[in-house]
N, C-alpha and C positions, 0 to 999 in steps of 0.2 A: 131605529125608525123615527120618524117625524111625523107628529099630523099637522096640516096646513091648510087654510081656505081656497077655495078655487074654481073660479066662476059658481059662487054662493052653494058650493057644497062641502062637506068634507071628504080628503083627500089625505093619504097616509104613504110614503116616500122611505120605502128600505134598503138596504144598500150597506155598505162594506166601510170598517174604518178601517183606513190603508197606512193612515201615519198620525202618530199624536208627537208635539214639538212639546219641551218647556222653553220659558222665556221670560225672563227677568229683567224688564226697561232698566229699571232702577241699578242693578248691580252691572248693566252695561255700560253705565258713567264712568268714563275717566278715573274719576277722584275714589269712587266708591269700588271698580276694581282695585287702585292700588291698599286699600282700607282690606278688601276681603282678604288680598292675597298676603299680608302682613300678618291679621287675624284670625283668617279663616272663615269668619263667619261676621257679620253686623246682624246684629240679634232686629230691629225693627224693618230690616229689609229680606235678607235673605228666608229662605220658604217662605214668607208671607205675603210676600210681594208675588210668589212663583204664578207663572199662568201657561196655563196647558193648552194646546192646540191644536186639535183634529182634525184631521182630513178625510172627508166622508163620499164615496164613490156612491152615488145612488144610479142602484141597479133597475130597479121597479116602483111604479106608482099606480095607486088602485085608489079610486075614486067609488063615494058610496052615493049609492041610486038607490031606486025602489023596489029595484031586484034584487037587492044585494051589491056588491064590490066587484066591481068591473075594471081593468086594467084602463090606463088612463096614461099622463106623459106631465112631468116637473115641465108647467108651463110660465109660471110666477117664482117669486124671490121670496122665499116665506120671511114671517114678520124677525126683527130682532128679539132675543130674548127665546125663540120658539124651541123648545127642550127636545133632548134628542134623548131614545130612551133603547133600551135593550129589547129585542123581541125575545117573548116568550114561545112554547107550544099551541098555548091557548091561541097567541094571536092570531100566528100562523095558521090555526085549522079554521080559526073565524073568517079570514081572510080566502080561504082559498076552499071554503064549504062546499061550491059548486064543481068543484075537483077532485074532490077526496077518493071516490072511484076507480080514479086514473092516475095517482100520485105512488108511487115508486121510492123508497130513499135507497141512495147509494152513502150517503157519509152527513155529517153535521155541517152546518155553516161556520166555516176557515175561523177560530177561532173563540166558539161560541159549543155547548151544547143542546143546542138547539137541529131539528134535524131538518136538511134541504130536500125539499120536495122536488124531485124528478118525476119525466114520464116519456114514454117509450111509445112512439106511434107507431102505426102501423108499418112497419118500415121504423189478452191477459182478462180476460173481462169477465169472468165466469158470471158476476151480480150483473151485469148489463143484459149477458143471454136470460139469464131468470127474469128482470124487467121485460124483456120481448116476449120470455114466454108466455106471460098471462093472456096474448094473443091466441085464441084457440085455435084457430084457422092458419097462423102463420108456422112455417116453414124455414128451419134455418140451418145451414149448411156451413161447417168449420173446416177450413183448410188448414191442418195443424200441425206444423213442422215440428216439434218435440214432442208429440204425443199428450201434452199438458193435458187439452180438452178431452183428450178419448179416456181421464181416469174417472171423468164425471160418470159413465156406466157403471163404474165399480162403486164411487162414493154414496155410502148409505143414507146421509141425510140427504144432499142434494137430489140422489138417484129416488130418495121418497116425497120430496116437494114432486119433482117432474111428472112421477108417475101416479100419486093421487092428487094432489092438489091439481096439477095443472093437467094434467092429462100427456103428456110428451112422453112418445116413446123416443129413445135413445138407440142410435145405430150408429155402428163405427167400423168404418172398411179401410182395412188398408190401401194403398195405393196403387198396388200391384194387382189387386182384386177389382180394380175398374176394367170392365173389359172393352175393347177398341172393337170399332164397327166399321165399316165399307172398305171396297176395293181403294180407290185411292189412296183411303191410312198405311192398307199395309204394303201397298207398290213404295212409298215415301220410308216404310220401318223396315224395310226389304233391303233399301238401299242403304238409308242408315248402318245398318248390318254389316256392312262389307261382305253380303254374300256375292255380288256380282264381281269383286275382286277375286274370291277361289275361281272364277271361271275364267281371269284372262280378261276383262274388260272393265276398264279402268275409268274412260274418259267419262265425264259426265252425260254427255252427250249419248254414247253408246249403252249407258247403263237407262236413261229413260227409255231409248227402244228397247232395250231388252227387257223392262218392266213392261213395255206394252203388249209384250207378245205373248211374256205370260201372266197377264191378266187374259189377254186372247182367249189364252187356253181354258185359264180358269172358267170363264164365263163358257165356255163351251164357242165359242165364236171363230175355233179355226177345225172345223168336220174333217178336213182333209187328213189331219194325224191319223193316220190307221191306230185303232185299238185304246183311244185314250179318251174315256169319257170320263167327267167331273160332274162333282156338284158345284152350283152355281155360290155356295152361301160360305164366308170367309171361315165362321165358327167348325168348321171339317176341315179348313187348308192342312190342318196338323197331323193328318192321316196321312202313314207309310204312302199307300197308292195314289193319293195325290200330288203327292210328292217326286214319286216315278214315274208318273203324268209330267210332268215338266221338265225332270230332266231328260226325260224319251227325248220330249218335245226340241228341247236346245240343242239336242244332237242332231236336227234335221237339218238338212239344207234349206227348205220351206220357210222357217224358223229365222237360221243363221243369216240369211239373204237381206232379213227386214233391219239385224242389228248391223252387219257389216257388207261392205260392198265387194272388200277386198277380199279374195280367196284365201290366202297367206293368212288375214285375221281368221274371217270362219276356222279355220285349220287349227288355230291356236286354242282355241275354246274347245272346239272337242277333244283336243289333244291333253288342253287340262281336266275335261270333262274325265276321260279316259284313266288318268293316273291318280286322280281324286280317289281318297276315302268315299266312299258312297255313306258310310256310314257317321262320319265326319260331317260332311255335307249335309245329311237327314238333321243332323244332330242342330247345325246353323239354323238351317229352316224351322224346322218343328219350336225353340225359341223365340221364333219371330210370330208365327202361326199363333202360339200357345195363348198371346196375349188377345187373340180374338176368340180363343173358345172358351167358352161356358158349360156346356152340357156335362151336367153329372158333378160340376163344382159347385157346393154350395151354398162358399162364402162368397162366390162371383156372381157380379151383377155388372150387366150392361150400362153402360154411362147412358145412353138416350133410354133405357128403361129408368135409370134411377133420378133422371130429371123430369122425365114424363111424371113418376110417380106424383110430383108436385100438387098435380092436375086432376091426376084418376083416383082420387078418392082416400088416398095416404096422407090426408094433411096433416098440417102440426107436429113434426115428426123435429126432429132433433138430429141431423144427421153428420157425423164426424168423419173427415178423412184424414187417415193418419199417414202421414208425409216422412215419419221416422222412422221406417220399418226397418226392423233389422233381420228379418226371415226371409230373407227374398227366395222362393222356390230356385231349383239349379235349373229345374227344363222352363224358364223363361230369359229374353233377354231384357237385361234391366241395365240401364246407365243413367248419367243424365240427361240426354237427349231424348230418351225414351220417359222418363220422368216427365220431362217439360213439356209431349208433345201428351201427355194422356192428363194433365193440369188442362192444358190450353184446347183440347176437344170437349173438357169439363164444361168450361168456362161458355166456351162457343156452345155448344149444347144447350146449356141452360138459357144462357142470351138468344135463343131461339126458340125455345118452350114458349119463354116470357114473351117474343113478340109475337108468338101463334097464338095466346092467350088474350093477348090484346087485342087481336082481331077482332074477336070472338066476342068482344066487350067487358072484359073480363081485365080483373087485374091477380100475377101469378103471387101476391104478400107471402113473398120469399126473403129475406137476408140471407145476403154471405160474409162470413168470417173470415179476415185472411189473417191470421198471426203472423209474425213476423214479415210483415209483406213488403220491406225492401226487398226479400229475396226472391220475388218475384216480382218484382216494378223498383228496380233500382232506378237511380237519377242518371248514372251514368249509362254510356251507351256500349253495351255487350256484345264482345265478341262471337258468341256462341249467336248462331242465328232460331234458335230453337228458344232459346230464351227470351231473344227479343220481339218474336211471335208470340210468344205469352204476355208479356209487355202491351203489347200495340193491341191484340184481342182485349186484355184487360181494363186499356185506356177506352178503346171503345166501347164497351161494355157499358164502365161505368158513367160514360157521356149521356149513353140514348135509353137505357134501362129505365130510370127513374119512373117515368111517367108508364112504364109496363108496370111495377110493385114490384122490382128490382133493388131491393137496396143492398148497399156494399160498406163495410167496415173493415178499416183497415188498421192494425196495432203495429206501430214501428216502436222504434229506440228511440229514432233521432227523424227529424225535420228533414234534414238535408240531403238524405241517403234517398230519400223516396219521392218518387218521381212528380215534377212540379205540377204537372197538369190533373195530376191524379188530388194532389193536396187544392187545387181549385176549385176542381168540384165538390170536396167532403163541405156539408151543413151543418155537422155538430162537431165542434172537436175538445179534447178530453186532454190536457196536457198535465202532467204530473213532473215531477224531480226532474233536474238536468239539463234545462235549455236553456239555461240563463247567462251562456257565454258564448262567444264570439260567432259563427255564422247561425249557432242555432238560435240563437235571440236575435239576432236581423230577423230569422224566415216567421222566428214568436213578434215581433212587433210587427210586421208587416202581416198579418193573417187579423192580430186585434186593431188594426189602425191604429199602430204607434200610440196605445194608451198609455201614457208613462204613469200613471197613479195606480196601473194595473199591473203594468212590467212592474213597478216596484215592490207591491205583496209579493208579487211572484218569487220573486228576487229572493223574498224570505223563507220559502219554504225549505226547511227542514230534511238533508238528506236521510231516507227510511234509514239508511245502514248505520247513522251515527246513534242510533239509540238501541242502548244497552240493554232495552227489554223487551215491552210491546210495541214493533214499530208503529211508525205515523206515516201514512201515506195521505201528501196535501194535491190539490187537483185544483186546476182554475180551466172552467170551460167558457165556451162560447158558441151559440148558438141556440135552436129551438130544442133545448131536453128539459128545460124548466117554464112551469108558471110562472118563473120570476124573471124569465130571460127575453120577454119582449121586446127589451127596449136595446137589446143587443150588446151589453154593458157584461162584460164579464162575469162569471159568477165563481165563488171560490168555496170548498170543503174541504174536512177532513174526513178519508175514505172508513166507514163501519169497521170493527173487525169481523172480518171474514172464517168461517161461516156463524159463526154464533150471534153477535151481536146484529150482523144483517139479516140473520132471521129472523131474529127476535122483534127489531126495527120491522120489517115488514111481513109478519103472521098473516095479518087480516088480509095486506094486499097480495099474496100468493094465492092467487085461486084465479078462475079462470077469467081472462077479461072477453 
């Protein structure tokens, strides 16, 4: 840091050395290189003559009032001669006293034992969730494709910050344990199924009528079927007799008339109706059914119950879904289409809690997690149209959420794999090891505006795996998660060790904000 004058106050300028040069005028002479490289060395020039020379990225400027040190902006050239000095802890907490509150650390300033003060507004990262949590009121939801985050319930220290320090109760559902709600979901999982293929009707076209007729049924909406009443609610579809309720139903001509015009078809449907496994057939349905009942399962909860909860009085909950399951029950159907379509009722769900809440005046101060979220917002355009409706639900999401208390984090690998309009929107971003080569440093310079004194640190970090012991994990951010990141100037550390020294580093501040 630097202190400097500045419209008649003082004024203190911190910021990053990105490059120090040496340089010796004198031993760049003609005559005096051919003398060193002869000798070796000319004792009254060489090291005495040497001069070093820095290059100093200032990140932040704080100017002192009579309230204290107020962020402010390098609006003058400070004088020659003006020393530039090391920050300490001390400075740092003098500086930023009116914070300390709200100040968070994730790792030391890139080069320095000094630690960088973060903070985490309302609105791989396990220290970032624990920064959010001192939120009491906030709400955050992990989409967690290897199970990573769902071992935090089991972990003893972290699982005893959450649950006294901060109050966070921790829930983790598998995937399969989301349960699907309305007719439409499962007329579309119905068909996904290739049930209407065991009956002989193939086209797409005849497989929506034949969805509609029974839903028909379902809803009670066609009286005429002698002997076949239903209940109205999807969570029973999976009962034998409802079941025998439909295919009565398909066997009618009543029925058959609305899917095909042709006599010859009708004929063929019941004909396959007829030589079908009945039990076979139960077997397809009651699979597709199972993912809309609940009753009597205890780890099952409804997706619009488990985003409502949001709202009705569950806050601050910690809630994980684990995307890696490996137990998939036998009496459900699970693929990935079915995967993708109970992510993207998630997703939609919640992005509608949040604008009913906003109505209301109200904002839902929820984050969502996605790990790994290329693999659901790749760059490139997917064939699977299941996917790509999680995609575009996603995009919208995270366009119009914001201003509901919708926030969205995303952890990739890489830049380029994830999709561009999604990387437009994010307001803080957290880059670590790895992008310092060919397309993924275009998408790194074009995100910081082409700072080359910033790419260049960057350049330097240190990959974690080459060291032989305690790794080092280096990070250069950009945006609002620092006191010191006003002025939009990158800012660089090195990440705590994790768990220990991150607790340690933040004791006081783990408690409830």
């Amino acid at each position: 840091m630097f202190n400097f004058t500045q419209e008649a106050s003082d004024h203190y300028a911190l910021g990053q050395i990105t490059e120090i040069r040496l340089r010796n005028v004198w031993s760049e002479d003609p005559t005096m290189r051919g003398l060193i490289r002869q000798k070796g060395r000319v004792d009254p020039i060489t090291e005495r003559q040497d001069t070093h020379n820095a290059t100093m990225l200032v990140s932040s400027v704080f100017g002192k009032t009579a309230n204290g040190f107020e962020p402010s902006m390098l609006g003058t050239v400070p004088a020659t001669g003006t020393s530039i000095k090391l920050v300490n802890e001390q400075i740092m907490h003098d500086l930023l006293a009116d914070y300390n509150d709200e100040i968070f650390y994730l790792g030391n300033a890139y080069g320095s034992n000094v630690h960088l003060p973060m903070w985490f507004k309302h609105f791989g990262f396990e220290e970032l969730m624990l920064g959010y949590s001192r939120h009491k009121e906030m709400t955050m939801f992990v989409l967690d494709p290897q199970g990573e985050f769902a071992k935090l319930k089991t972990d003893t220290q972290i699982g005893e910050i959450l649950a006294k320090k901060l109050s966070k109760e921790v829930k983790v559902y598998d995937l399969h344990n989301l349960v699907l709600t309305g007719n439409p979901l499962f007329r579309k999982v119905l068909t996904l199924s290739r049930f209407f293929d065991r009956l002989g009707i193939f086209l797409d076209e005849n497989q929506a009528r034949a969805a509609d007729q029974i839903e028909s049924v379902l809803s009670g909406k066609r009286p005429g079927l002698s002997g076949i009443t239903v209940p109205t609610k999807p969570w029973d579809y999976h009962k034998r007799e409802i079941f025998n309720a439909v295919q009565s139903a398909l066997q009618s001509e009543e029925v058959l008339q609305h899917i095909y015009t042709t006599k010859e078809l009708r004929e063929r449907v019941k004909s396959a109706l007829s030589v079908a496994n009945t039990d076979d057939l139960y077997d397809r349905w009651e699979k597709v059914a199972n993912l809309f009942a609940y009753e009597g399962r205890r780890e099952y909860v409804k997706i619009k119950d488990l985003t409502e909860s949001v709202t009705a009085g569950a806050k601050g909950q910690i809630i994980i879904i684990n995307l890696s399951e490996t137990d998939i029950p036998s009496n459900i159907l699970w693929n990935d289409d079915i995967r993708m379509i109970v992510i993207n009722e998630f997703i939609r769900s919640l992005t509608s809690e949040a604008q009913s809440t906003f109505k209301q005046g109200k904002a839902l101060n929820t984050l969502v997690v996605l790990d790994e979220a290329h693999r659901l917002a790749p760059r490139e355009k997917q064939e699977n149209p299941e996917f790509e409706l999680v995609k575009s639900t996603l995009k919208d999401a995270v366009r119009t959420t914001r201003k509901y208390g919708l926030g969205w984090m995303f952890v990739s690998q890489t830049l380029s794999s994830l999709d561009r309009e999604i990387i437009n929107q994010i307001r803080v971003y957290i880059f670590g090891f790895g992008l310092a080569y060919g397309i993924e440093l275009q998408a790194l310079r074009d995100i910081i505006g082409g700072n080359e004194e910033a790419i260049r640190l960057y350049q330097l970090f240190k990959d974690p795996q080459s060291t032989p012991r305690q790794k080092e994990y280096s990070f250069m951010t950009i945006g609002p998660i620092s006191p010191l990141s006003f002025s939009g100037i990158p800012l660089f550390f090195q990440a705590l060790q994790y768990p220990d020294k991150f607790v340690e580093a933040n004791d006081s501040g783990l408690k409830q904000g």
